[in-house]
C-alpha positions as CSV (number, residue, x, y, z in Angstrom):
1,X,96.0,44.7,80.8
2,X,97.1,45.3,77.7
3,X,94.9,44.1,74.6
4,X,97.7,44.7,71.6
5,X,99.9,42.5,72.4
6,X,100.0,39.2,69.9
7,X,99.8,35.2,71.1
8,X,103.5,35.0,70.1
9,X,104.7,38.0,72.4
10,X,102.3,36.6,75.5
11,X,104.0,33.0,75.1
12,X,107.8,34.6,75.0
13,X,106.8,36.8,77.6
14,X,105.5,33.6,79.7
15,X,108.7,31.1,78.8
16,X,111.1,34.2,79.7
17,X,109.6,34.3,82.8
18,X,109.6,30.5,83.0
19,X,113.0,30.4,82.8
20,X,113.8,33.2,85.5
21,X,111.7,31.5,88.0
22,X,113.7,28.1,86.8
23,X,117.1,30.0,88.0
24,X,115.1,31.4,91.2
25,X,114.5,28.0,92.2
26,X,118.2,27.0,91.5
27,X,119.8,30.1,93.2
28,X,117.3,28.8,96.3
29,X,119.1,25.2,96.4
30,X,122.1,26.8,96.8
31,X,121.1,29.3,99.6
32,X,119.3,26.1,101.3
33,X,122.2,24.1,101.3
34,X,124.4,27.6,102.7
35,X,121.2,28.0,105.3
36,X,121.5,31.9,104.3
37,X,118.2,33.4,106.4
38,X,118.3,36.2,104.8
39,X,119.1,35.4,101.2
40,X,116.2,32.9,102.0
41,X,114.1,35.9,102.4
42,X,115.0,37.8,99.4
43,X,114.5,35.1,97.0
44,X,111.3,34.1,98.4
45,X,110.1,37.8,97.6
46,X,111.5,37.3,94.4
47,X,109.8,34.0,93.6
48,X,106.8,36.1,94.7
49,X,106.9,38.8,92.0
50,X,108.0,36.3,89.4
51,X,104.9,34.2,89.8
52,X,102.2,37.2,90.1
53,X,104.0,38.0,86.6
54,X,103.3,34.6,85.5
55,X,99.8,34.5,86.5
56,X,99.4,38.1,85.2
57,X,100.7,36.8,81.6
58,X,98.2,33.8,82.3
59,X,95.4,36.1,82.2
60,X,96.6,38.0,79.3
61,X,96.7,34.3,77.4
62,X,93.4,33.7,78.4
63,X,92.1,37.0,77.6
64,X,93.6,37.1,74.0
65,X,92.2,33.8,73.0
66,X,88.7,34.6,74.6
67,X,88.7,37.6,72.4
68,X,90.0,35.4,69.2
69,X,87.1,33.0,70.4
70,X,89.6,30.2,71.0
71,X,89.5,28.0,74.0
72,X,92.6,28.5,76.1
73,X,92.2,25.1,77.6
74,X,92.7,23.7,73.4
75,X,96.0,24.1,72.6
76,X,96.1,22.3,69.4
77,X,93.2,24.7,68.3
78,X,94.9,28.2,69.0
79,X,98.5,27.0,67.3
80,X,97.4,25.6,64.3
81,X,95.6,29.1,63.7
């Protein structure tokens, strides 16, 4: 995990992601409506990755603001600082 990265760089990093697990789920409509088996299958390994990067970024959130002794659950707290 790394420790040096700022609040502002973990929250890009997490809308980024965000957003390419946005078009994942758009891309799947369109293979669902084609009934593509094995495009099915690839983009359900790629909605995979995508979220164990999201939860990964989660963790680096939560980490961060432990260690700035902020509550993660607060918001309003960690942005107004």
């Amino acid at each position: 995990m790394q420790h040096n990265l700022s609040l502002e760089t973990i929250l890009t990093f997490a809308q980024d992601k965000m957003q390419n697990l946005l078009q994942l789920l758009k891309n799947e409509t369109l293979i669902l409506e084609k009934n593509n088996i094995e495009e099915l299958e690839k983009i359900t390994l790629e909605k995979i990755a995508i979220t164990e990067e999201i939860e990964k970024n989660e963790q680096q959130r939560i980490h961060f603001l432990n260690s700035k002794e902020l509550n993660p659950n607060e918001p309003a707290t960690w942005l107004s600082n």
